[in-house]
N, C-alpha and C positions, 0 to 999 in steps of 0.2 A: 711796463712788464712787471709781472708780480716776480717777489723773490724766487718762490718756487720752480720756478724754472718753464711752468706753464701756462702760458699768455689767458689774460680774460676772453671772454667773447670780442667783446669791446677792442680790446688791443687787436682781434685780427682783424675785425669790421673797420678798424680806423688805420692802421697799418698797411693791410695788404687787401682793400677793398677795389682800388683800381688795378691791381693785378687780378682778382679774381674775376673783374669785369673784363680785361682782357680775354684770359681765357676764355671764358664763357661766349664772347663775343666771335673770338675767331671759329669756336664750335658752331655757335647755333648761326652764325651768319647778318642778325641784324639784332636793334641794338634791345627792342622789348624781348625778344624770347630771351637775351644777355641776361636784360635786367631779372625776367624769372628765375633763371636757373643761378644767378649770384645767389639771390632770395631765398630758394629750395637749399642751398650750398651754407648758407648761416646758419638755417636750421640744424641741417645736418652737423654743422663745426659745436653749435652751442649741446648739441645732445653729446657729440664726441669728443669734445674737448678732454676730458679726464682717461681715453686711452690715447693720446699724444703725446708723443714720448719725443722729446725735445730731438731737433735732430733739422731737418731741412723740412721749415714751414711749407715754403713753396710748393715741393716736392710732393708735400702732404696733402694741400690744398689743391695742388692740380691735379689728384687721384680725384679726389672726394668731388670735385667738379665732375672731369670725364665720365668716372661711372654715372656721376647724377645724369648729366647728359644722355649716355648710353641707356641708362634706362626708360629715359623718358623716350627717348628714339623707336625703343622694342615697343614701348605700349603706343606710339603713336602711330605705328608702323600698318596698323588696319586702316589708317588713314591714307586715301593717296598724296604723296607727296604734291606740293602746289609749284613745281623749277620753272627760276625766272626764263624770263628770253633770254638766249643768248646776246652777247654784244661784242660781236668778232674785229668791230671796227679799230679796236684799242691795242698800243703797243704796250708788252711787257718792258719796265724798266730792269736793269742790271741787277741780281741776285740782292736783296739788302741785306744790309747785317744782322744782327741774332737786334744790337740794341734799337735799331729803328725799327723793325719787324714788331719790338714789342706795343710800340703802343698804337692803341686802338686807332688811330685817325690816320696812321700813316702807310697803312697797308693800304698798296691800291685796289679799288672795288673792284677791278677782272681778276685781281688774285682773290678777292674774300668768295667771289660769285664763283670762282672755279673750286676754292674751298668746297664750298656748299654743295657740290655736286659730288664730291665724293663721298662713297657710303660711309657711316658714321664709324665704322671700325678703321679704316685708313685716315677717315680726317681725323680721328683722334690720337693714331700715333703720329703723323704728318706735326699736329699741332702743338703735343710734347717734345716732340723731338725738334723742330725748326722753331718753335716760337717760344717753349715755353727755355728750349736747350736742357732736357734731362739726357742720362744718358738710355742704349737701350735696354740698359740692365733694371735702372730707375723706370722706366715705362714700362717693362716685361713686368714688374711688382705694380706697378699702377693700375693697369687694365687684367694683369692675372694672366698672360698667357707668358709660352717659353722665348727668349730671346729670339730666338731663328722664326718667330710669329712677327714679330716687331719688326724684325728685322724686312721680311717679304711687304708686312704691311707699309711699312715706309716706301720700300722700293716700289713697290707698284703704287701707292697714293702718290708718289713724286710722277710717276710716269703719266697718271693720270693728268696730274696736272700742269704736266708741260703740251699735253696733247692738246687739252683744253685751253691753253695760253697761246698756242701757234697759233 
């Protein structure tokens, strides 16, 4: 880390690049649209780096992900979506914790598949909220709407995705 108190490009590409793959990964569902939107998301951090105001990297970097995400979602959206088969045969295991949830290989694939199926405003408060662990104040500034939006959004993304996990 430079003195200045604001990391190179570098220091976050090498620091918190497999957080960022996380994130990206539990968004877009598989692991090359991940690798894209990590991609898109460096861009973005090397053009923005000098309005980053030292404070919660993460926090920072899973905005700049999600809306990336989110926008690519609205401009993709004249496309019909391609939703896997279902595969109802699999049992959900016991709620995981915030640190085994985080990393990529250990969510199980009827949770990442039932991710996927919710619209891209619920999986992405879903995704901060349960994986990334902000709070809904930090997500309510992430995505730009009021708490009590985050708040619905969560609830109904969770209900979603228990309906789809039974």
């Amino acid at each position: 880390m430079s003195g200045s108190g604001v990391p190179t490009w570098e220091d976050v590409a090498r620091e918190h690049g497999r957080f960022l793959y996380t994130v990206a990964y539990r968004l877009t569902g598989n692991s090359d649209d991940a690798q894209d939107l990590v991609q898109e998301v460096l861009l973005k951090v090397r053009r923005g780096l000098e309005t980053y105001r030292p404070g919660s990297m993460e926090g920072w970097l899973s905005r700049i992900t999600t809306n990336t995400f989110l926008d690519e979602a609205r401009r993709r959206r004249r496309r019909p979506l391609d939703l896997l088969p279902e595969e109802p045969d699999r049992v959900l295991p016991p709620q995981p914790g915030a640190d085994i949830a985080l990393a990529a290989e250990a969510l199980p694939d009827d949770v990442q598949d039932a991710l996927r199926q919710l619209p891209e405003e619920y999986r992405a408060a879903v995704v901060l909220c349960d994986v990334i662990g902000l709070s809904y104040q930090e997500i309510g500034e992430s995505l730009d709407v009021p708490v009590g939006t985050v708040r619905s959004r969560i609830h109904r993304g969770r209900a979603v995705l228990r309906k789809v996990l039974e």
